[in-house]
C-alpha positions in Angstrom: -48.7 1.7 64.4 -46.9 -1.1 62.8 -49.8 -2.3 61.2 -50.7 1.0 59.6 -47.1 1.4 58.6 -47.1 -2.2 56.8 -50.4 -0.9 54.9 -49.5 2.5 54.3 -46.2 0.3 52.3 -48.9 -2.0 50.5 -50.4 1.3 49.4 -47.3 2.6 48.4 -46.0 0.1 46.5 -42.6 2.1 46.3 -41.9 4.7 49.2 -41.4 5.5 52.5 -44.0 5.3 55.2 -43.6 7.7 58.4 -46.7 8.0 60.9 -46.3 10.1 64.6 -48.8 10.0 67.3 -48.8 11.8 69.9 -50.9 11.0 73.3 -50.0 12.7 76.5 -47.8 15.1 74.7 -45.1 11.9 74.1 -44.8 11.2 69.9 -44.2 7.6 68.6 -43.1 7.5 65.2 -42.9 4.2 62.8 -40.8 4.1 59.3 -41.3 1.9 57.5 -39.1 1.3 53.7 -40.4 -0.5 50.9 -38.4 -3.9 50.1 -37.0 -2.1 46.8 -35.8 0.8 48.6 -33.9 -1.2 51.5 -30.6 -1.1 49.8 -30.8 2.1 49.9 -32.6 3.9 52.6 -32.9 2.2 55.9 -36.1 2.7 58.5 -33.9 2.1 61.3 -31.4 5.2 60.5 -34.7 7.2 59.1 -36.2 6.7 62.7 -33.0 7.6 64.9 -33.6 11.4 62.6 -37.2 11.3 63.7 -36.3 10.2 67.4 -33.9 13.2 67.3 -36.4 15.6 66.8 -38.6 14.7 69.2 -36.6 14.5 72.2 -36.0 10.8 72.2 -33.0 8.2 72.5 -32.8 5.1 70.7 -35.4 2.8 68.9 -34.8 0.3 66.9 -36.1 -2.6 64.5 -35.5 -3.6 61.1 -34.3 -2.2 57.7 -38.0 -2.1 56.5 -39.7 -1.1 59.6 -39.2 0.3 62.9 -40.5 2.2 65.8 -39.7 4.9 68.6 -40.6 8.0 70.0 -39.7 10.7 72.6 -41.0 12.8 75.3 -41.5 16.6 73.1 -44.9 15.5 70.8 -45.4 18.9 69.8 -42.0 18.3 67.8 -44.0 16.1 65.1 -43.6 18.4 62.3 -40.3 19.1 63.5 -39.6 14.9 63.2 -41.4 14.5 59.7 -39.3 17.6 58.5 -36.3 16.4 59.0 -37.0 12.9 58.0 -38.2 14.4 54.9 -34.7 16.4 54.5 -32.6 13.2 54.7 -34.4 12.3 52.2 -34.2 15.3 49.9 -30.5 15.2 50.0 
């Protein structure tokens, strides 16, 4: 997923990069944050939101990218929502 995250960024150029997959009904999610946007919105604390929502504890990794999941996979839009609503405001 990380790699898919890092080229989703490339992509971007400027953004935010979520993915979920689920397998076995268990979601992990990866955020990753553009270098600009660091200072500002951080994957680690965007990922902990989507964690949340799934039914997980914990994750971790960087500023820029990182990675978790949790045991409720059918939560996914429930994860991407409320990423997106941190976000929003």
């Amino acid at each position: 997923m990380r790699g898919a995250v890092d080229e989703a960024k490339q992509r971007l150029g400027s953004g935010i990069a979520m993915l979920v997959a689920i397998n076995d009904g268990r979601a992990s999610v990866a955020v990753g944050v553009t270098a600009d946007l660091v200072a500002s919105h951080n994957a680690v604390d965007l990922l902990k939101i989507a964690v949340a929502a799934l039914g997980g504890q914990g994750g971790g990794g960087r500023p820029d990218m990182a990675q978790g999941g949790g045991p409720d996979g059918d939560k996914a839009a429930d994860a991407v929502a409320a990423v997106r609503a941190k976000l929003a405001g």
